[in-house]
BALOBA-1460 file (C-alpha; in Angstrom, 3 decimals):
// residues 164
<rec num="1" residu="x" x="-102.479" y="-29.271" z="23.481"/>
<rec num="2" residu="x" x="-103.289" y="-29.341" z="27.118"/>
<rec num="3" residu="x" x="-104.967" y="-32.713" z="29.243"/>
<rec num="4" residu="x" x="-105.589" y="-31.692" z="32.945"/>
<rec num="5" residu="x" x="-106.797" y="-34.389" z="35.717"/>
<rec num="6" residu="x" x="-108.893" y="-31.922" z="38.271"/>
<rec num="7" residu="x" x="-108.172" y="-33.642" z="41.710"/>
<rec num="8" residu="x" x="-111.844" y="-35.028" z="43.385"/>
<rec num="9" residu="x" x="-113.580" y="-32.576" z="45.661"/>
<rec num="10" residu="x" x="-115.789" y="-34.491" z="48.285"/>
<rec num="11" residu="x" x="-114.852" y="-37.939" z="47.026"/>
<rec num="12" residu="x" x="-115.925" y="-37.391" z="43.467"/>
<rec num="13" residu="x" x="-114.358" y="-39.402" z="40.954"/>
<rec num="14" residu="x" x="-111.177" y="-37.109" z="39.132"/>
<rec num="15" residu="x" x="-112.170" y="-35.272" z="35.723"/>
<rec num="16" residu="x" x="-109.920" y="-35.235" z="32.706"/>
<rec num="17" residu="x" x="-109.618" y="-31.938" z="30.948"/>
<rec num="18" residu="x" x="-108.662" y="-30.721" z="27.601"/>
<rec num="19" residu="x" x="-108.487" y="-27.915" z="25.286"/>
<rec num="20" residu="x" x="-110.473" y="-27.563" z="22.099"/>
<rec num="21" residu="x" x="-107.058" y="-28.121" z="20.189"/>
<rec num="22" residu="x" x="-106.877" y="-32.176" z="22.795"/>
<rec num="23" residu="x" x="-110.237" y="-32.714" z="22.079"/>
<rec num="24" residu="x" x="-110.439" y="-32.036" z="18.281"/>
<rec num="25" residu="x" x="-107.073" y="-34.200" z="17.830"/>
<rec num="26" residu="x" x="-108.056" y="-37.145" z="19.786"/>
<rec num="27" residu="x" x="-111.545" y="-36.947" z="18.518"/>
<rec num="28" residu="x" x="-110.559" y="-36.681" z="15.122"/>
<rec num="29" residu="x" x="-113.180" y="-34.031" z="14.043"/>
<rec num="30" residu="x" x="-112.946" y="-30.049" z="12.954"/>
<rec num="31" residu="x" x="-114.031" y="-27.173" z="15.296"/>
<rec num="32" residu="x" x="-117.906" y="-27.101" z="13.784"/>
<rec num="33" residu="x" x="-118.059" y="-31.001" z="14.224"/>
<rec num="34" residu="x" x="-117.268" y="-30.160" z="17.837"/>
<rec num="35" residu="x" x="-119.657" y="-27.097" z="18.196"/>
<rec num="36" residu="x" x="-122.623" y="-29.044" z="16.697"/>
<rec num="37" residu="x" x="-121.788" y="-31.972" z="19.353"/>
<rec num="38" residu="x" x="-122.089" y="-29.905" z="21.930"/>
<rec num="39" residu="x" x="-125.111" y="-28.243" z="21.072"/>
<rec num="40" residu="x" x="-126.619" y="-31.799" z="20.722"/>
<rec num="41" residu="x" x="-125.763" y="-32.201" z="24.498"/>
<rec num="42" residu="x" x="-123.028" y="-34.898" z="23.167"/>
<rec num="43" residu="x" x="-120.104" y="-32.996" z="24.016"/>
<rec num="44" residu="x" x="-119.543" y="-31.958" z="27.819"/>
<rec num="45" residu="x" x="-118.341" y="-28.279" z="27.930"/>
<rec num="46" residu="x" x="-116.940" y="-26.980" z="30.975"/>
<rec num="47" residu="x" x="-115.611" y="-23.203" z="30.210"/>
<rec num="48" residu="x" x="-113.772" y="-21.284" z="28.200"/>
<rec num="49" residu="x" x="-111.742" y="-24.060" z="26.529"/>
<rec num="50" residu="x" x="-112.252" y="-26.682" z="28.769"/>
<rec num="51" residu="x" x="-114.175" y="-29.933" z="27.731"/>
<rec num="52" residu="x" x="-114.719" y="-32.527" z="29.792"/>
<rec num="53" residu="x" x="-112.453" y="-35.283" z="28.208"/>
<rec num="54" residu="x" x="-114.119" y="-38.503" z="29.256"/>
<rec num="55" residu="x" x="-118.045" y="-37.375" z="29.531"/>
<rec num="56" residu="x" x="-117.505" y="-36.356" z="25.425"/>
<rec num="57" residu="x" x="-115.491" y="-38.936" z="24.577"/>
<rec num="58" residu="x" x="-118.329" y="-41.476" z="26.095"/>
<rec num="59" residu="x" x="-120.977" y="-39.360" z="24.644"/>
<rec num="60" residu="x" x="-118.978" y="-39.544" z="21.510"/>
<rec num="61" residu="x" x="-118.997" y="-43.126" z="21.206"/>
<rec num="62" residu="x" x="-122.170" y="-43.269" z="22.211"/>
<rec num="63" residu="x" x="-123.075" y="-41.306" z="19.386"/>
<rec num="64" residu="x" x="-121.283" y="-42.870" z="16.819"/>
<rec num="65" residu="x" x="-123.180" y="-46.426" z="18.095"/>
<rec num="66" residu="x" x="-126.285" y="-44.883" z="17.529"/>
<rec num="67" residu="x" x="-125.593" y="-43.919" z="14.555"/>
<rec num="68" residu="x" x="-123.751" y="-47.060" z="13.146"/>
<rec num="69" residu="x" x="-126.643" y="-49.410" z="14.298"/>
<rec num="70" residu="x" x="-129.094" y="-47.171" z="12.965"/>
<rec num="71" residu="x" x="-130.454" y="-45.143" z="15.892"/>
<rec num="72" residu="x" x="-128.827" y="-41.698" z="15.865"/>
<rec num="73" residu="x" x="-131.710" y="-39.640" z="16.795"/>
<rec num="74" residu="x" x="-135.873" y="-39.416" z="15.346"/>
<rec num="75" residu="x" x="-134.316" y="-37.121" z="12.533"/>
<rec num="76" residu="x" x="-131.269" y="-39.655" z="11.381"/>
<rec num="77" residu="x" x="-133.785" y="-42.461" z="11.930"/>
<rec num="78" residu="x" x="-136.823" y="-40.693" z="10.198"/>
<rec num="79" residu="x" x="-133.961" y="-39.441" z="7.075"/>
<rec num="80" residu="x" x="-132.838" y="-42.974" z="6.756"/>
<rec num="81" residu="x" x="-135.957" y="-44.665" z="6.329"/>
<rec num="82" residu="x" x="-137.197" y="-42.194" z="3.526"/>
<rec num="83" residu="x" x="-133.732" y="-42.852" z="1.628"/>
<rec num="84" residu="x" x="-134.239" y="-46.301" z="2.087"/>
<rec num="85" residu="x" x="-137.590" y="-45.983" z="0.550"/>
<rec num="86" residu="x" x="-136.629" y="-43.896" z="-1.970"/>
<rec num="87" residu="x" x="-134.133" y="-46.498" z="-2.956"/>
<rec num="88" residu="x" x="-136.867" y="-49.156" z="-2.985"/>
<rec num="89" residu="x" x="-139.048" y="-47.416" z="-5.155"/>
<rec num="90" residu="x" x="-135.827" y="-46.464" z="-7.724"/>
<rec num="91" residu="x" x="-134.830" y="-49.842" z="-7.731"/>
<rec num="92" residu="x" x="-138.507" y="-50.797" z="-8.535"/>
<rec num="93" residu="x" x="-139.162" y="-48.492" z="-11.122"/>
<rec num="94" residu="x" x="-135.935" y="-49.715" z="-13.108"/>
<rec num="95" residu="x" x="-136.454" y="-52.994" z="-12.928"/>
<rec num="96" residu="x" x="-140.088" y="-52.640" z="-14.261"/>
<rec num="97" residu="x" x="-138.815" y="-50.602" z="-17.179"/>
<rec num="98" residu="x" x="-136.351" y="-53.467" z="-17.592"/>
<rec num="99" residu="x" x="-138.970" y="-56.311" z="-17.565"/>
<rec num="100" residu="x" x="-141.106" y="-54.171" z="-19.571"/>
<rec num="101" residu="x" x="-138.392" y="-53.549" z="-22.030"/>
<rec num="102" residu="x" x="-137.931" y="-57.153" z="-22.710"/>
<rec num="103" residu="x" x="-141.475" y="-58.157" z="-22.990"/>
<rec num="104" residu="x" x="-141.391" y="-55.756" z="-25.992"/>
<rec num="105" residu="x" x="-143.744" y="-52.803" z="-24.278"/>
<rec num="106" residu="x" x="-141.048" y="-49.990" z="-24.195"/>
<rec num="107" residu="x" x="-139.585" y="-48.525" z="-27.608"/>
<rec num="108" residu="x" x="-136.461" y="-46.059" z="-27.893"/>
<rec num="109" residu="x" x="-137.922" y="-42.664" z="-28.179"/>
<rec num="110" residu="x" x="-134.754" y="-41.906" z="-30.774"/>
<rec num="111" residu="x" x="-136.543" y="-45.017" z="-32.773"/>
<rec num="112" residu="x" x="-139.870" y="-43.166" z="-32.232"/>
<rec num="113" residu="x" x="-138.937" y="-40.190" z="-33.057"/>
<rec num="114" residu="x" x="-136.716" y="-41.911" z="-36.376"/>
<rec num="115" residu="x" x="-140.313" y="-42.902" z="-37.638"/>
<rec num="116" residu="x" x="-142.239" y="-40.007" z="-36.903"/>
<rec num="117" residu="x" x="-139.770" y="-37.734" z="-39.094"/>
<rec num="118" residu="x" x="-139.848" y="-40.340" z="-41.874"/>
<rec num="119" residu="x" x="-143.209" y="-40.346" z="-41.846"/>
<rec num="120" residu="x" x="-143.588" y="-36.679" z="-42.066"/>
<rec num="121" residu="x" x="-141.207" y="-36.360" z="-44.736"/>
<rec num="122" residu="x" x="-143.235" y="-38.866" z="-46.901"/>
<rec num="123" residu="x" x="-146.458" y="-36.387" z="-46.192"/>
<rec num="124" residu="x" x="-144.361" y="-33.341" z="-47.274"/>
<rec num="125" residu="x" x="-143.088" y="-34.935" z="-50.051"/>
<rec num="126" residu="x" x="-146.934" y="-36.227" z="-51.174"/>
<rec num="127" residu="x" x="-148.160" y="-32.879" z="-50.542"/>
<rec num="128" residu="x" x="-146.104" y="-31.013" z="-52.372"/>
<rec num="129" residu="x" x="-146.324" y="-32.984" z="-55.268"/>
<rec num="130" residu="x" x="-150.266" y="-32.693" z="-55.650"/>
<rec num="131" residu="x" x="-149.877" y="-29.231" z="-57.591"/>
<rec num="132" residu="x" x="-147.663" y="-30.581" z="-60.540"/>
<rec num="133" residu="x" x="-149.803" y="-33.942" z="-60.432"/>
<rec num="134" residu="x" x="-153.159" y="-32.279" z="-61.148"/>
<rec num="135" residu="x" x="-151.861" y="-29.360" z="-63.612"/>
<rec num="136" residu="x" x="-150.378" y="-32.526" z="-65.099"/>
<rec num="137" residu="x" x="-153.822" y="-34.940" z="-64.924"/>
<rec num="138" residu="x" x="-156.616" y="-32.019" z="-64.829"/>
<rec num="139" residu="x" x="-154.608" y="-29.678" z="-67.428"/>
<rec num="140" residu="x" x="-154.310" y="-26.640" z="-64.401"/>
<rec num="141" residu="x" x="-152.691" y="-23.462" z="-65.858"/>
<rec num="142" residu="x" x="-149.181" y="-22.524" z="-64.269"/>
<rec num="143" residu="x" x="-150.643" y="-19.881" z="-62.690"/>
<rec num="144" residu="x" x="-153.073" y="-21.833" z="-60.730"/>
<rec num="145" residu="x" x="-150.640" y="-24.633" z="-60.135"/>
<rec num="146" residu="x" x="-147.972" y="-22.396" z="-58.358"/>
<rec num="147" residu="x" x="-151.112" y="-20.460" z="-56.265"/>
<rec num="148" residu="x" x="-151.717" y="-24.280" z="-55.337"/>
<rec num="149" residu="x" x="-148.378" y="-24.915" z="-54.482"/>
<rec num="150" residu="x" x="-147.614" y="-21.919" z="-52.374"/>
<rec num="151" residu="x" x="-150.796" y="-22.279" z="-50.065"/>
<rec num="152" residu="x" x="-149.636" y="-25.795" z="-49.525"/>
<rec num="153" residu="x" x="-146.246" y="-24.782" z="-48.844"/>
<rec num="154" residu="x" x="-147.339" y="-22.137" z="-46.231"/>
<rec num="155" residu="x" x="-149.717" y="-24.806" z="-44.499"/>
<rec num="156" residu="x" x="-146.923" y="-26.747" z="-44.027"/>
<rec num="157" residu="x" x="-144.725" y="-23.873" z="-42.589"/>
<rec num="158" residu="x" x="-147.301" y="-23.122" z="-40.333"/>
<rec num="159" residu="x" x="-147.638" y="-27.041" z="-38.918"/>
<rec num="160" residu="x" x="-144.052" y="-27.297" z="-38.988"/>
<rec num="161" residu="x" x="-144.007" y="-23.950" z="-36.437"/>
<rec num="162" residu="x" x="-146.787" y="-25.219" z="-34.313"/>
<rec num="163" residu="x" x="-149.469" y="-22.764" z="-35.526"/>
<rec num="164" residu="x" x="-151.927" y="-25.734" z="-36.495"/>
């Protein structure tokens, strides 16, 4: 790790130094954290492995402001407002299923469904009875009975596959 003070040329103010290994310790961040800071102008690169120590560490806190108070950049600012909304509208949506829950308007769809299939059983079960019932009321031959009975047991197959 390696912190150099440059002495001032022409009055200048001295510059503080350090090495990528410096910066990334006192900064606290990884190598790409530091790459994509200075590519963002936030970090002050002066070389082959020479950062300017107190222009990035200003720009760094800088940064970090921005950011905490909500003004790190038209991107950051334009992402966090669309979240935001995005949590609005969520938080909307659940509380009008909710309300409309308890006013009665919403059903389980497993209770729905629970219904349905008794429902459809009781059809199947009437349908499949007509054969016997009218060989047993209108005196139908066996024959004619079971030809009943399997047509009405394929028509079923066929709703029960979707084939209308």
């Amino acid at each position: 790790m390696l912190i150099v003070q440059e002495l001032p040329l022409g009055g200048d103010a001295p510059v503080l130094r350090a090495d990528s290994e410096a910066l990334l310790d006192i900064l606290g961040i990884s190598a790409q954290a530091l790459s994509a800071l200075k590519a963002r102008g936030i970090a002050v690169d002066h070389g082959r492995n020479a950062w300017n120590l107190t222009a990035t560490v200003r720009g760094y806190i800088a940064h970090l402001r921005e950011t905490a108070s909500g003004r790190g950049g038209e991107e950051y600012v334009a992402t966090l407002t669309a979240e935001r909304a995005r949590l609005a509208r969520e938080q909307a949506d659940g509380q009008a299923l909710k309300n409309a829950a308890l006013r009665g308007e919403l059903v389980e769809a497993s209770a729905v469904e629970r219904a349905w299939s008794d429902l459809l059983r009781q059809v199947q079960a009437r349908v499949l009875a007509v054969p016997s019932r009218l060989r047993a009321d209108l005196g139908l031959e066996a024959a004619t009975a079971e030809a009943l009975d399997r047509e009405l047991r394929n028509a079923l197959e066929a709703l029960g596959r979707g084939d209308g």
